[in-house]
Structures are given as C-alpha cells and as structure tokens.
N, C-alpha and C positions, 0 to 999 in steps of 0.2 A: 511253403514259401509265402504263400498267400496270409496266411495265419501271422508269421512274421512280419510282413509290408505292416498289417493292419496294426499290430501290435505297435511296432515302429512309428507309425502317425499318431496312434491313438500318446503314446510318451511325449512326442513333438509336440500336441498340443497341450500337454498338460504343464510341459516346462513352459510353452511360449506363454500360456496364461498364468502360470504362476509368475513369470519373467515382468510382464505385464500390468501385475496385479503390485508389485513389489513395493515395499516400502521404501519411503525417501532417504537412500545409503548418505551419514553422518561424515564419513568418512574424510570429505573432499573440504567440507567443514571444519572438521578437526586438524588436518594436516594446515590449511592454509591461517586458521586461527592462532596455532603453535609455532608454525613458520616467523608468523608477525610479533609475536610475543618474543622471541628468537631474537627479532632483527632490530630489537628494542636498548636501549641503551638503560640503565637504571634509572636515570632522571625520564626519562621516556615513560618506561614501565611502571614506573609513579604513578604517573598521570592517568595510561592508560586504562591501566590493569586494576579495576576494582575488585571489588567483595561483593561477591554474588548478592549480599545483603545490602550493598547499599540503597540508601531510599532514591539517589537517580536510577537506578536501575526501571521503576516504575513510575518515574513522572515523564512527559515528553511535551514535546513542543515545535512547533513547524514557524515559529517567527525569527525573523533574523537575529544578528547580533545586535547588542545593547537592549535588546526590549528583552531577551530572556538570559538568563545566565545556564551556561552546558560546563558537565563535568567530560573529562576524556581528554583524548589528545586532537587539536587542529592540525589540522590538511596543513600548513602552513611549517607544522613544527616535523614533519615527516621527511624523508629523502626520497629520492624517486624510487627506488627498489624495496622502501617499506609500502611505498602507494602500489607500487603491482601485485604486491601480495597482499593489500587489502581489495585491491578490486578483485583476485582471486576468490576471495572470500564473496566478496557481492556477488560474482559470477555463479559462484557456489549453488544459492538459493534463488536467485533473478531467472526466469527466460528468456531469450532474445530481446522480447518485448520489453519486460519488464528492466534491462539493462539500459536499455536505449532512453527509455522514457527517464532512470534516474540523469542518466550522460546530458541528455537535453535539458532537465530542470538545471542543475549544474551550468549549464554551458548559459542560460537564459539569465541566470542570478548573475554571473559574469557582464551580460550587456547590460543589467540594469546600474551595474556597478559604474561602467565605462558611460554610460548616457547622464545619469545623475554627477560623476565625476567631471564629463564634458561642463555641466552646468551649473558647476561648481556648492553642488550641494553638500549642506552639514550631513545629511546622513547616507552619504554616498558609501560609506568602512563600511557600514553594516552587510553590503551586500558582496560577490565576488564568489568564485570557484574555492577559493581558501577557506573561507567562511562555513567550514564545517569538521560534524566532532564524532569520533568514533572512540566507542571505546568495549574493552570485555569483560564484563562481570563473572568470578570465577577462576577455577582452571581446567581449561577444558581440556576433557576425558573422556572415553568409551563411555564409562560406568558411572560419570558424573550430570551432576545440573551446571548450566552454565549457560551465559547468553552474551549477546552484543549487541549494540547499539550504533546506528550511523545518523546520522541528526543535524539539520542544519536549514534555511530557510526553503522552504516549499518541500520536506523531505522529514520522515520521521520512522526509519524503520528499525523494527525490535524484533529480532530472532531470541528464544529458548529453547535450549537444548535439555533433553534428558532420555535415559535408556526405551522409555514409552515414548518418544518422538518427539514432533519439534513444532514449535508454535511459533507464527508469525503476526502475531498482532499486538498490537493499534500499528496500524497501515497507514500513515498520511500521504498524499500526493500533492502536491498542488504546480502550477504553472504560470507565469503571470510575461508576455500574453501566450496563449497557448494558438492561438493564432497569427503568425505574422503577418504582415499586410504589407509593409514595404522591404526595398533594401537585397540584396541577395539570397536572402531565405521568409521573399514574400513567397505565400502561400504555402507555406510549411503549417501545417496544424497539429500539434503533441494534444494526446488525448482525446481526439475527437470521437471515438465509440463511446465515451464516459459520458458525451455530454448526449451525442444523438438515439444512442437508445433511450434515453428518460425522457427528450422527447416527444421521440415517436411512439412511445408507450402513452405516455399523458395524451397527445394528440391523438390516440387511436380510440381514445376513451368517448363515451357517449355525453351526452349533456351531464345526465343524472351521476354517472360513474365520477366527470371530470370533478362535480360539486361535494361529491364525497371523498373523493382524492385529497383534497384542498383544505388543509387542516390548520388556516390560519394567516392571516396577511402577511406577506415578507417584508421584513427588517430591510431599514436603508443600506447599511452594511452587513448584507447576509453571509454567513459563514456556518462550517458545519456547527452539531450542536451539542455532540457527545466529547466531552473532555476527561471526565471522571469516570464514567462507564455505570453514574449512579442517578445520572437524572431523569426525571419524570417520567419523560417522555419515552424513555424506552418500553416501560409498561403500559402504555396509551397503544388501544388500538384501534383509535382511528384512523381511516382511509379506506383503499380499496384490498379486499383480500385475492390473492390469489385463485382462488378456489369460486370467484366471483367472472375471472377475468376468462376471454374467448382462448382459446390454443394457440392461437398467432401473439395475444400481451402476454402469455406465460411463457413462451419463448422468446419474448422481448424482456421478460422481468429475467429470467435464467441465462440471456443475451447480457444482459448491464451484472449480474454477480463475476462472471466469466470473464468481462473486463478489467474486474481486479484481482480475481484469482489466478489470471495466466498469467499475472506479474510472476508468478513464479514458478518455478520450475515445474515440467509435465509432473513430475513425482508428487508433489507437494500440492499442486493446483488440482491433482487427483483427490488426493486426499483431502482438501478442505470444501473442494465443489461435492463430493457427497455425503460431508456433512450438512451441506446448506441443503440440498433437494431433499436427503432428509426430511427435513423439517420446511419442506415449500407450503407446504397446504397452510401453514399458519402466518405465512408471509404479506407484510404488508407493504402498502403502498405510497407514499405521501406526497403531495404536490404545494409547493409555495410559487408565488410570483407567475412570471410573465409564460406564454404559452409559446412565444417565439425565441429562437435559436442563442441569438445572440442579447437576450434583454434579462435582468435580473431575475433570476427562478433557482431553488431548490429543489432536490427530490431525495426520498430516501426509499431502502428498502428492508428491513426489517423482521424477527421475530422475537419473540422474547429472550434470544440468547444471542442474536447478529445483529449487526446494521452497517449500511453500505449507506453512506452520505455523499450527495456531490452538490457542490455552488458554484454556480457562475455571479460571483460580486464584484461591488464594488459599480454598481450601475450596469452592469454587463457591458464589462470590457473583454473578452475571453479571459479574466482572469478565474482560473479554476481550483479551489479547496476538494478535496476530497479522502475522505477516511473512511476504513472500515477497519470494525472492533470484531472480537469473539467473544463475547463477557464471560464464556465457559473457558476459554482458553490464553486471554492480555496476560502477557508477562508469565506466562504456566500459572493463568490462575493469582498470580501475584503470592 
C-alpha cells in the first residue's frame, strides 16, 4: 500500500510539473481570431483580413491618427458583438494586468479627445477610444503562420503565431498622464512599477556606477529609441552590466523585465521571462536625464538580442513611452 501512496505522488508530481511547465495552448487564440473573422462582413474582411505578407504586417506605430496612416479595420467601423470577440482575443494573450493597463490607455486617449474637443482644438479627431485598428495577417490555423495586430495611439501590439509558438513583440506601451492628479480619478497612477523600478535601480547606484550608467544627455523630447530593431545603439554596450550590479539592483533590473512581461499571460510571461534571465549576465543598463521621479529621464535595459525602453517625456509630465523588442523573435523574426 505504501509502494502505491508513493508511487501515486511521485505521478501527481510529475503531471502537476509537466501541467506547470506547459506551453502557452493556441487554442483560445484561434477560436476567438476565427470567431471574429466569422463575424465579418465581406467589406469588413477586406479591410481586416490581410496576407500574412503584407509589409504592414511589420511596420508599427504608437502615434495617433493623421500623423500615421494604419492598415485594418477601426474600432469605429466594428459592432458591438465583433468588439467582444476581439477583446476575447486580447484576453487571450493579456493578464489581468496587462488588460487593464490596455483598458486604461484607451480610456485616457478618450479624455484627451473630450479635453482637446472642450477646447475646441484642430487636433482633437486624432485622439478618442475609436481611434484604433486591428487587424489579421493570414489564416489562422493549428498548423499555420499567422499574426494580428492592434494598434492605435499609446498601444502597439503584434502577436505571431506558428506551430513552434507564439511571439509578442515590438511591445509598445505608453500613457499620457499616467498619473492623474485631479478630478475623480486623482490619484490613479497606470504604470507606475515601469517607472519606479528604473528609479530605484539608477538611485541605488553609487556615484561611479551612476556615471557609467549615463550614456549621454537627454533629448528635449525624449522618447524611446528602437523603431527599426537596426540602430546603433543596440550593439553599444555602454552602461552598467549586470553582472557588475549588488543582488538587490539585479532583482530591480529582473523586477523592471517582469513589468512588461506579466503583460501577458502567466504561460507566455513564463516563456519569454526565461528567455531574458537566460541571457542576464550580458544585460545592460542605461540612464538618461533627471534622477527624480517625476522630471525628464530615460532608462533601458538590454542585451544584444532584447531591449526594454521606458521615457517619461515631454519635460516630465507622467507622460510614459515604453517598448520592448526581441530582435530574435519581432514579427517571428519578420
């Protein structure tokens, strides 16, 4: 009997770790991608529904409307019961976290639309909860490649699919203010681990660390600085290495990766956080601008095949940019 009990645990753990261990099931993906395609009109699915080849498939962009031109279909031109099955689909890959933070970018582009329209500004259209464009590259299948795209100001996210699994990058975030300060959701702060861990990391740093950090005077309008995935500066490794840093900044540096990887799903956020620790030892570190909370500063974190970008610009207003790439992995590789 004994033999048995033992035997019996010894299976339980081996399913609950395999169970554990498991890769991020396509599934809930695929159903809600086909659903929406489904619920599409032909003139719809025009628009929608591109060719895995298309070249927007791998361009992107987190500026509003009229400064960039999006292929897909607008929020706008949608019904209410294709929008649930596309937030199905965001649901899909997003965590708690990560859902809430799009809801609230969304919800924020909205007041600036309603404040700028109060004040009767020309470029008030540009902004607004409508003002964004989804669309699917492909047709998605078990056994196929395929991706989608949701895209609109302060938001830029790129899922691909394929039998080897599924890629989430170029990541943009951004929020603008991501602090409120008056009104019935003063004191609401969206994103505030993105900003406080680079922080307290930079600040925990010693004179000599901080000056090595500091890889160049910050721009009047800083913003992140990867758009192509091919400039310079990703093979610059200048800053602070990890491998330099005390046990408490390397659980601040693996604290700030975590804030944008738990955008999504435990399954996925498993899978891409130990790609990154991976490769920590050759992580770096970089500091632009001001060393307090609220004033103009950049920071990234880096290796030759990631980067995690976050700015608070625009003079520091909480307004917040944020991107992270996987140059092994944007767009499956492109």
């Amino acid at each position: 009997m004994k033999k048995i009990l033992t035997t019996c645990t010894a299976l339980l753990f081996i399913t609950l770790t395999v169970v554990g261990q498991s890769a991020f099931d396509q599934s809930t993906s695929l159903k809600a991608a086909t659903d929406f395609l489904a619920s599409l009109t032909p003139a719809q699915k025009t628009v929608a529904n591109l060719s895995f080849t298309d070249s927007s498939r791998v361009k992107w962009s987190n500026l509003p409307l009229e400064q960039v031109y999006r292929q897909g279909i607008q929020m706008k031109d949608l019904d209410d019961a294709q929008r649930v099955i596309l937030h199905s689909l965001l649901r899909g890959v997003l965590s708690q976290q990560g859902y809430q933070k799009l809801l609230f970018i969304i919800q924020y582009d909205q007041g600036i639309l309603e404040r700028l329209s109060k004040a009767n500004s020309p470029i008030a259209k540009r902004y607004g909860n409508q003002n964004y464009w989804f669309s699917i590259f492909g047709t998605p299948g078990k056994d196929k490649v395929w991706a989608w795209k949701f895209e609109g100001h302060h938001i830029s996210l790129n899922l691909t699919y394929s039998p080897k699994g599924v890629t989430c990058t170029p990541m943009f975030v951004g929020i603008n203010p991501a602090l409120t300060t008056t009104g019935p959701y003063a004191g609401y702060h969206v994103m505030f681990e993105e900003n406080d861990f680079g922080n307290q990391l930079f600040n925990d740093l010693n004179a000599a660390m901080q000056k090595k950090a500091r890889i160049g005077p910050h721009p009047v309008d800083a913003d992140v600085m990867t758009q192509t995935g091919k400039e310079p500066h990703l093979k610059d490794r200048k800053g602070v290495l990890y491998t330099e840093m005390t046990p408490k900044q390397q659980r601040l540096v693996e604290g700030i990766a975590k804030a944008w990887v738990e955008n999504l799903t435990p399954a996925l956020a498993q899978e891409k956080m130990k790609r990154i620790l991976a490769a920590k030892e050759k992580i770096v570190f970089t500091w632009q601008g001001s060393s307090n909370t609220n004033e103009l500063h950049y920071y990234s974190i880096k290796t030759d095949s990631f980067i995690i970008e976050f700015s608070n610009r625009d003079g520091g207003i909480y307004h917040y940019h944020t991107l992270w790439r996987d140059l092994s992995e944007d767009f499956l590789s492109k």
